[in-house]
C-alpha positions as CSV (number, residue, x, y, z in Angstrom):
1,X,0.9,39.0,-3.1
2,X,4.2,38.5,-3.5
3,X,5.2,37.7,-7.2
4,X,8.7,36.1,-5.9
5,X,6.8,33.7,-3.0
6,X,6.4,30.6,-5.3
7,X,10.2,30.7,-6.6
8,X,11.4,30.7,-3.5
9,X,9.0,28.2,-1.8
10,X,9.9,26.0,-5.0
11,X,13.7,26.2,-3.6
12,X,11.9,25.2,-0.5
13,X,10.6,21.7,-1.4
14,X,13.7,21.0,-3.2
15,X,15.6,21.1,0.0
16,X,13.1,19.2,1.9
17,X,13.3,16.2,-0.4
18,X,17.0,15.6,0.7
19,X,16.0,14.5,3.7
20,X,13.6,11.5,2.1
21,X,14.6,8.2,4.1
22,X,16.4,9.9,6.7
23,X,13.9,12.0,9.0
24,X,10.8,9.2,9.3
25,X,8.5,9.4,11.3
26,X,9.2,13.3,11.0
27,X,8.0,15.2,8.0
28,X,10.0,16.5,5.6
29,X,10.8,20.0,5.5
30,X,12.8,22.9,3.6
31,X,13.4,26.4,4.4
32,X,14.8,29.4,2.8
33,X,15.4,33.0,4.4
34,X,15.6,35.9,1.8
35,X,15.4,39.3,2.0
36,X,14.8,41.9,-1.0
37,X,15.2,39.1,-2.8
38,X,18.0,37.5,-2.4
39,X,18.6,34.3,-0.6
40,X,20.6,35.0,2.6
41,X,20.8,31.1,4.1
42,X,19.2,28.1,3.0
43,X,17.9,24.5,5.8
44,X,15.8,21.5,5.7
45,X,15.4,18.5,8.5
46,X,18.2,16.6,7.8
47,X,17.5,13.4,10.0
48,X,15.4,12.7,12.5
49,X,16.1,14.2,16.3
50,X,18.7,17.2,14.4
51,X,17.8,20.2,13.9
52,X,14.1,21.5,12.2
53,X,14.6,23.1,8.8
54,X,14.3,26.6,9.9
55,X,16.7,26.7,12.9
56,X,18.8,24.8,10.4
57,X,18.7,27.7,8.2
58,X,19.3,30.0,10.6
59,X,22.4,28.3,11.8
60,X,23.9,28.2,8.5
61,X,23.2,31.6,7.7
62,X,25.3,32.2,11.1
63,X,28.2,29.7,10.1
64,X,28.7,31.4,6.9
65,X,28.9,35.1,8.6
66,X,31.2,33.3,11.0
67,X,33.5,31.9,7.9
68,X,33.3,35.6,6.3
69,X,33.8,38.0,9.3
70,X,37.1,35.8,10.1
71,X,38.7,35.4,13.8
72,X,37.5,38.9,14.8
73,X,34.0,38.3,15.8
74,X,34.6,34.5,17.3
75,X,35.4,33.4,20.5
76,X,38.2,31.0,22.0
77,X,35.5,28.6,20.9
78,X,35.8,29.6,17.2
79,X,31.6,30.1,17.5
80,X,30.8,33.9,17.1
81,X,30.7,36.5,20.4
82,X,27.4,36.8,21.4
83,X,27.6,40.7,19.8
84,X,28.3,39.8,16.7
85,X,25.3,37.4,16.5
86,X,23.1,40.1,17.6
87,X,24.7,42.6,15.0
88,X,23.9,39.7,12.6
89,X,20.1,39.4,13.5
90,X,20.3,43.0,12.5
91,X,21.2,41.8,9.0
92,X,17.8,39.4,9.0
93,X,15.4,41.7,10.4
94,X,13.2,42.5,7.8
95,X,13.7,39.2,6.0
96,X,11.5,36.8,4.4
97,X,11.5,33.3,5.4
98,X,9.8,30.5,3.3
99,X,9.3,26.7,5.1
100,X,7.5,23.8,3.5
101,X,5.5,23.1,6.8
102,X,4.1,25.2,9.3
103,X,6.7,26.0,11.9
104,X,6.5,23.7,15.3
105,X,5.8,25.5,18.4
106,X,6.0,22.9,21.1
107,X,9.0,21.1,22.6
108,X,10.2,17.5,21.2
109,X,13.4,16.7,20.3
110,X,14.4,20.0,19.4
111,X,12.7,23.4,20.7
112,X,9.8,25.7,19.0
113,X,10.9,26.7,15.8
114,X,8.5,29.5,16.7
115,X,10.7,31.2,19.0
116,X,13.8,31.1,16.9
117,X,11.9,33.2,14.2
118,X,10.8,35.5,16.6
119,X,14.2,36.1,17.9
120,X,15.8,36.4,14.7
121,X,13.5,39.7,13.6
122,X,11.9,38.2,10.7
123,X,9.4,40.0,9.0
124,X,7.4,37.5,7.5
125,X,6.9,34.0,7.1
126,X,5.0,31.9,3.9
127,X,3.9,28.4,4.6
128,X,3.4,25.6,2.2
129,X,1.3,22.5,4.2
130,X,-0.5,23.7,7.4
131,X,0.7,20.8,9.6
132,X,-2.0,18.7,11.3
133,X,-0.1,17.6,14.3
134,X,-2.4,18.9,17.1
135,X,0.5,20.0,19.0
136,X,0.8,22.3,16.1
137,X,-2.4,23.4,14.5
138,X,-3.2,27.0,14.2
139,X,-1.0,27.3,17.7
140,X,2.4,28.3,16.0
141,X,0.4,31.1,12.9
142,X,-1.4,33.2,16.4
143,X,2.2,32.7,18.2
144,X,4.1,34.5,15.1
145,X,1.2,37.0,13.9
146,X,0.8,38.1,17.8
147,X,4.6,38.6,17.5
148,X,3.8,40.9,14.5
149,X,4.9,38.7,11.9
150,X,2.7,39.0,8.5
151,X,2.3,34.9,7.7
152,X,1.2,34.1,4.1
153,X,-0.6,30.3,4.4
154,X,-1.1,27.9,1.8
155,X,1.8,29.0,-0.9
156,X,2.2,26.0,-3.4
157,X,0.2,24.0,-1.3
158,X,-0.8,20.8,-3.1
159,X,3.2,20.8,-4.2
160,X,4.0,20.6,-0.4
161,X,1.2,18.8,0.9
162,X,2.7,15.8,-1.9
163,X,6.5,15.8,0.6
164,X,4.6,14.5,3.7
165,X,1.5,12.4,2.5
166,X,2.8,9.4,5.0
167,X,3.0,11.5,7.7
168,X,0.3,13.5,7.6
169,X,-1.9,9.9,7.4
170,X,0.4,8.8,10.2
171,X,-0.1,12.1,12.5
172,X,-3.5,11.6,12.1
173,X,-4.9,7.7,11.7
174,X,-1.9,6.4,13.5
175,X,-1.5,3.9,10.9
176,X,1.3,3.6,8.2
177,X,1.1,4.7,5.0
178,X,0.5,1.4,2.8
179,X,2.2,1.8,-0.6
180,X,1.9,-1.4,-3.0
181,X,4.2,-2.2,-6.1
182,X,4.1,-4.1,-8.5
183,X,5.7,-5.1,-11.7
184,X,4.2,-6.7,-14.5
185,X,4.5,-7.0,-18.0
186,X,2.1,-5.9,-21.1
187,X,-0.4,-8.1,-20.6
188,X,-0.4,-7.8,-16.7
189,X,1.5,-11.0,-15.6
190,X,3.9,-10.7,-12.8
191,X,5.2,-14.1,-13.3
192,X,6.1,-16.8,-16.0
193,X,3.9,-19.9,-16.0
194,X,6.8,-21.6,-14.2
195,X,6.9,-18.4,-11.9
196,X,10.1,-17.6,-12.6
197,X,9.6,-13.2,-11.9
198,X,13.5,-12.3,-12.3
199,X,13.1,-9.6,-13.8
200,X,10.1,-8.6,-15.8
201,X,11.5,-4.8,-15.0
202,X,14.6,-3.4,-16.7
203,X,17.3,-1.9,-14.5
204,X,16.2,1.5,-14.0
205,X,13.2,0.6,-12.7
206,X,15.1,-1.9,-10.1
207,X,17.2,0.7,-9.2
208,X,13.9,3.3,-8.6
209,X,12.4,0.0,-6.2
210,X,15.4,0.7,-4.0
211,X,14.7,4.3,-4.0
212,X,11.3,3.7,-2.4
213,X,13.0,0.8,-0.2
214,X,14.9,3.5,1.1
215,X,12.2,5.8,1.0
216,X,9.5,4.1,3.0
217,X,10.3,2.8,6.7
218,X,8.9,-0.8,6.3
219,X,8.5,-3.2,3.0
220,X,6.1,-6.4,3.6
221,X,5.9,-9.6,1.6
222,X,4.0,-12.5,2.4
223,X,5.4,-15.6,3.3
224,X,4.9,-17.3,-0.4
225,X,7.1,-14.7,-1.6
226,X,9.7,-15.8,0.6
227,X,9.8,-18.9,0.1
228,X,9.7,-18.5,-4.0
229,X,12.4,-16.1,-4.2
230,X,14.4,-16.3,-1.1
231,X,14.7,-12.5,-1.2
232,X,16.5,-10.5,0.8
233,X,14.1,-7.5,1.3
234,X,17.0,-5.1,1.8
235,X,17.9,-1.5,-0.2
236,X,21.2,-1.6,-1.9
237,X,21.5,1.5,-3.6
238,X,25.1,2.7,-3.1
239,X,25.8,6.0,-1.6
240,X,27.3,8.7,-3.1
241,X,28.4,12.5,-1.5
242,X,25.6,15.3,-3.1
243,X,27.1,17.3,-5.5
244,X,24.9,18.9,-7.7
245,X,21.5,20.9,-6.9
246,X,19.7,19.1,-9.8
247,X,16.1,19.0,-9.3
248,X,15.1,16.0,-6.5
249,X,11.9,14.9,-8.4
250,X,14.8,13.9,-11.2
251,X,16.8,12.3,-8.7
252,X,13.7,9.9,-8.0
253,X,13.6,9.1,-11.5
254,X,17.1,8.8,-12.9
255,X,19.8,8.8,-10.6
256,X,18.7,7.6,-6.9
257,X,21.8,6.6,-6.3
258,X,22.5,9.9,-4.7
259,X,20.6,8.9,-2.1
260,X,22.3,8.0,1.8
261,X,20.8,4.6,2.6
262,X,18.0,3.6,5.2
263,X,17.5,-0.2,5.8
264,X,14.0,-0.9,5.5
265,X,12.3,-3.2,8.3
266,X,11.3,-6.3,6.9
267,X,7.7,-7.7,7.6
268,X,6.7,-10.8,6.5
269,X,2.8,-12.0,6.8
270,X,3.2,-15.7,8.0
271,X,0.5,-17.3,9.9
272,X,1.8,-20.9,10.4
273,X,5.0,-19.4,10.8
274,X,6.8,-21.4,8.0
275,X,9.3,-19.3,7.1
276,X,12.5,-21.8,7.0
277,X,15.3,-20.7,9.2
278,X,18.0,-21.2,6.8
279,X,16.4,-18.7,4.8
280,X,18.1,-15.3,3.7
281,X,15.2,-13.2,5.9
282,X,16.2,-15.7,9.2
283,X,19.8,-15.7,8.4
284,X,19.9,-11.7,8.3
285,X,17.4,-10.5,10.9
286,X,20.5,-9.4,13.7
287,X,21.6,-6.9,10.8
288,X,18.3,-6.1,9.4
289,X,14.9,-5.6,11.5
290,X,12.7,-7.9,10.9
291,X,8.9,-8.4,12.1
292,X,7.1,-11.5,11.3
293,X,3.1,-11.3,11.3
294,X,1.1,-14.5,12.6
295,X,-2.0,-15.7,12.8
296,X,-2.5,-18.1,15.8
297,X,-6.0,-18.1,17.8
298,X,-4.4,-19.8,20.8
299,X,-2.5,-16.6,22.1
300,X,-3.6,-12.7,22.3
301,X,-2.8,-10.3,19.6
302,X,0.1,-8.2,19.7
303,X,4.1,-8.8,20.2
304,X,4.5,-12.5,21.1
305,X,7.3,-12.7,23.9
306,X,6.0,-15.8,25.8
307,X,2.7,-16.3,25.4
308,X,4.1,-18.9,22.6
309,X,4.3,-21.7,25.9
310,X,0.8,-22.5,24.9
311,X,1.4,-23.5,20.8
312,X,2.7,-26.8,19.8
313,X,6.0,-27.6,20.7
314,X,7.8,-27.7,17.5
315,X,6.5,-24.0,17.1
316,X,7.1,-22.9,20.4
317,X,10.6,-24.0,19.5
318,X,10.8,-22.0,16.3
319,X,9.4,-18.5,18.0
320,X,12.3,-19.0,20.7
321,X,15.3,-19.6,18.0
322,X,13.9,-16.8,15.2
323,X,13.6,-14.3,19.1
324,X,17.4,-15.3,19.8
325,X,18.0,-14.0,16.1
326,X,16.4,-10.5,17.3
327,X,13.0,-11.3,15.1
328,X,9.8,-9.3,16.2
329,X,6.8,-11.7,16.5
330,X,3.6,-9.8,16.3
331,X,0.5,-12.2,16.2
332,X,-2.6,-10.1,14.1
333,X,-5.1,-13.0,13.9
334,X,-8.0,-12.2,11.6
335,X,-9.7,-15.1,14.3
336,X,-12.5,-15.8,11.3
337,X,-14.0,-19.3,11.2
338,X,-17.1,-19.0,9.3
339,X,-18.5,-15.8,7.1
340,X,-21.8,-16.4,5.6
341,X,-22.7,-14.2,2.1
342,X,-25.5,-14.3,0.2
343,X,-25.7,-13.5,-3.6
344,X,-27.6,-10.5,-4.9
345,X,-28.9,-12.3,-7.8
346,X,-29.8,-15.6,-6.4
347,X,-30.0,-14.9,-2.6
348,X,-28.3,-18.3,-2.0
349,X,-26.4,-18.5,1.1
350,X,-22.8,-19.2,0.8
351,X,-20.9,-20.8,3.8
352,X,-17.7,-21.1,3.6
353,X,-14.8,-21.8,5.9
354,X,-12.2,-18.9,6.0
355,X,-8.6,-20.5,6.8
356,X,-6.8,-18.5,9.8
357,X,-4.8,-15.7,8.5
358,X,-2.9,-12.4,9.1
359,X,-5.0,-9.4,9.9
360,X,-3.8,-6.5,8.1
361,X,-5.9,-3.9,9.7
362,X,-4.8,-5.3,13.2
363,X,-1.2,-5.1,11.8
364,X,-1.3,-2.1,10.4
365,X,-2.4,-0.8,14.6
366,X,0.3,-2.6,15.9
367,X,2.9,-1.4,13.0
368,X,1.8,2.3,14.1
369,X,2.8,1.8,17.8
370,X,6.3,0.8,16.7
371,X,6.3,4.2,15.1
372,X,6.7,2.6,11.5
373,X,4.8,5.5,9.3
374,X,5.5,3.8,6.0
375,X,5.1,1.1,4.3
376,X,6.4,-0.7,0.6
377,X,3.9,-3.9,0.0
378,X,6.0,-6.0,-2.3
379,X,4.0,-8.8,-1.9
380,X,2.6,-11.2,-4.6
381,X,-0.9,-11.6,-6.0
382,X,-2.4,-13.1,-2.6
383,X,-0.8,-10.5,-0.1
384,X,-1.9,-7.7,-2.7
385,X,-5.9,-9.0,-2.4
386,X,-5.5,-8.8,1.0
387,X,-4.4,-5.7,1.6
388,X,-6.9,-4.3,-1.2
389,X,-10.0,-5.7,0.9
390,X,-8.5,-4.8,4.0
391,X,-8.8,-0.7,2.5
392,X,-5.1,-0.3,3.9
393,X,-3.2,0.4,0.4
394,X,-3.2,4.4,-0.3
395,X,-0.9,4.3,-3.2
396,X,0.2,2.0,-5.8
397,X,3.3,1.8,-8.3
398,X,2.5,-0.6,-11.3
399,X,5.5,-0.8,-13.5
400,X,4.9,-2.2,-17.1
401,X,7.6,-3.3,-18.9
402,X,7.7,-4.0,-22.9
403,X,7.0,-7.7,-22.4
404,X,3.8,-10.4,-23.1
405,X,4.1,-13.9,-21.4
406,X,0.5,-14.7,-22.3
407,X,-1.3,-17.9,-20.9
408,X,-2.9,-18.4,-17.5
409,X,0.2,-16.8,-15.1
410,X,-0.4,-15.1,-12.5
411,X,-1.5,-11.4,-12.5
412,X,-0.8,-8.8,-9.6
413,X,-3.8,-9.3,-8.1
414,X,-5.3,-12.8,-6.8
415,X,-8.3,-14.1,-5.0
416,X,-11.9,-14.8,-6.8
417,X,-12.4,-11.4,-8.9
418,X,-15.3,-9.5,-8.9
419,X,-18.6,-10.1,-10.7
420,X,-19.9,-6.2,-11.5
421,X,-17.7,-3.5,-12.5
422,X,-19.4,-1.3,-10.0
423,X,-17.4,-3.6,-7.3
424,X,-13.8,-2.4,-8.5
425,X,-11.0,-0.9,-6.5
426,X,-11.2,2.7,-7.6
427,X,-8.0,4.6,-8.5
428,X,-6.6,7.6,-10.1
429,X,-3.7,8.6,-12.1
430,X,-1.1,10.5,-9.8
431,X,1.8,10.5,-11.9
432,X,3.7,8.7,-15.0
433,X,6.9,8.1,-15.4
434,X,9.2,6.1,-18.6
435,X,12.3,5.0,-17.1
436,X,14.0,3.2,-20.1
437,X,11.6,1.2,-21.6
438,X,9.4,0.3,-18.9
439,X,6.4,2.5,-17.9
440,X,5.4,3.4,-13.9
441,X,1.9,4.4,-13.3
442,X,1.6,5.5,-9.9
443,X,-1.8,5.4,-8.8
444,X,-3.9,7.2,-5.6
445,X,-6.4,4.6,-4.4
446,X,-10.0,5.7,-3.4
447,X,-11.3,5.4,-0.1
448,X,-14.2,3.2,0.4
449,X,-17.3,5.3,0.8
């Protein structure tokens, strides 16, 4: 084993995490080429359809001999003559190259990174996350080990496998990644008996909910949250050029302002389809995209476009003016009008009426298809129920700040409880995190068994 293949596969996830909120639905990925240990060029996917992180190493190991070597090796082009570039794969043969993510060997956007390894001599490559894209596989490890390339798997694997946890569920289920957060104070209240919720957090924390606004593809709220706050579900960190290497898992934390910015899409659960159109949501939809989930038995699930002819006119009319203002309708009806239950203890029946509303799981299908692989649940107390039953939420954020409201206000999650412990939503620990004075959990939720 190579003593050296964790430094350098450390440098590796640094330079993947620049490209968080620019490459989605694409993983994120860093790459580092060194030989006898030192680092001869440095790559990552920088945004989705450029370059893969290890042709994008490999091109600026090139630049940089081309800078160096001056006019004599370039063409009238000013790119280097092709004999100076193979003079220069001279200089890598032998090298050491270290990605975050097996290496693609299939055509997409760009070509196999497979082949531009094998034509640059390396020596040997060491992967972090074996990528589960079955276009990839074990496909691209035979391609370079039949080339006669040693290939070291699994190096700080668990640190890697953490960059792309939304696209490796995407790849796989289809589905987005759900992520809900929350904040709420000391004694878990996310709102003021009056329901004034501006803002329990301090500022750090608001500025690290813009991070992961930027960071995640999509953000949903239900419609209550809309019209309570009026919000404007958009990211409004500022950008600001890189100039430092600091460590990205800081940047998260303490400055995400040196982040570029990605516009969320903005999905609001609405079943009636009551979101007013003077609202902030209405008003911006032709400069941010915006989806609104219903929940209307008279018309098929999936994107309405004019299948609304058959609702009542005064919502046929709204679905045609929010459409002129570029707004996605998706209709995800759960199409529930009676569930019976029966209690454990008492084996009563209990019939109730179930009052039409947005199916998440449907949702969460149709989000997939419109390549959307992430997703920030921001809702309140009822949207956050929802989602829990619906098993879609795979990670959660709660963010406690030094506060107690006390009384009966509301708490992050709604709906009738649960009667044995047993019944809980199970979750463990991931991370914590004190920005300031407030306190972020973040939280892996268990699967159902």
């Amino acid at each position: 084993m190579n003593e050296n293949d964790d430094f350098f596969m450390r440098k590796a996830i640094e330079l993947a995490k620049k490209g968080i909120g620019k490459v989605n639905p694409n993983p994120l990925v860093g790459a580092v080429i060194v030989k006898e240990s030192q680092i001869l060029a440095e790559g990552y996917h920088k945004k989705y359809g450029d370059l893969h992180a290890e042709r994008d190493a490999f091109q600026n190991f090139f630049n940089t001999k081309c800078e160096e070597s001056g006019e004599k090796n370039k063409n009238s082009e000013g790119k280097l003559k092709e004999k100076s570039r193979q003079e220069l794969k001279d200089e890598l043969k032998g090298a050491t190259l270290y990605v975050t993510l097996t290496p693609c060997c299939h055509f997409g956007k760009q070509p196999p990174c497979t082949d531009a390894i094998i034509e640059n001599k390396i020596a040997r490559v060491v992967i972090g996350s074996r990528d589960p894209n079955p276009l990839v596989g074990e496909k691209s490890i035979k391609i370079l080990e039949n080339a006669g390339i040693e290939v070291k798997r699994d190096c700080l694997k668990s640190e890697c496998d953490s960059l792309n946890e939304v696209f490796f569920k995407f790849i796989q289920n289809k589905t987005p990644y759900v992520v809900m957060k929350y904040a709420m104070t000391a004694d878990g209240k996310i709102a003021t008996k009056t329901n004034e919720s501006k803002w329990i957090s301090g500022e750090k924390s608001i500025e690290f909910v813009h991070f992961l606004r930027n960071k995640y593809m999509g953000i949903m709220v239900g419609i209550n949250t809309v019209l309570l706050d009026n919000p404007m579900l958009n990211c409004r960190l500022k950008f600001e050029p890189e100039k430092t290497n600091e460590d990205e898992e800081a940047k998260e934390v303490n400055n995400p302002k040196k982040y570029d910015v990605r516009q969320p899409v903005r999905i609001i659960c609405d079943s009636k389809l009551r979101i007013p159109m003077d609202s902030n949501i209405v008003k911006t939809a032709n400069k941010y995209q915006t989806i609104i989930a219903t929940a209307f038995t008279e018309v098929p699930d999936g994107e309405i476009v004019d299948s609304y002819k058959v609702l009542p006119d005064i919502i046929a009319d709204k679905i045609k003016q929010l459409q002129k203002k570029s707004v996605v309708i998706i209709n995800a009806c759960a199409r529930e009008s009676k569930v019976e239950m029966i209690d454990d203890e008492t084996k009563e029946k209990d019939t109730r009426k179930y009052e039409k509303r947005v199916d998440l799981v449907k949702l969460m299908r149709f989000l997939g298809k419109m390549k959307i692989d992430g997703i920030l649940l921001e809702g309140g107390a009822t949207l956050n129920e929802n989602a829990l039953k619906s098993n879609i939420v795979d990670e959660v954020f709660c963010i406690v700040a030094p506060k107690i409201f006390g009384g009966k206000a509301k708490s992050p999650v709604d709906g009738d409880g649960i009667s044995k412990i047993k019944d809980a939503y199970k979750m463990s620990v991931k991370d914590v995190k004190l920005l300031n004075n407030d306190v972020v959990i973040r939280y892996t939720v268990a699967s159902e068994e």
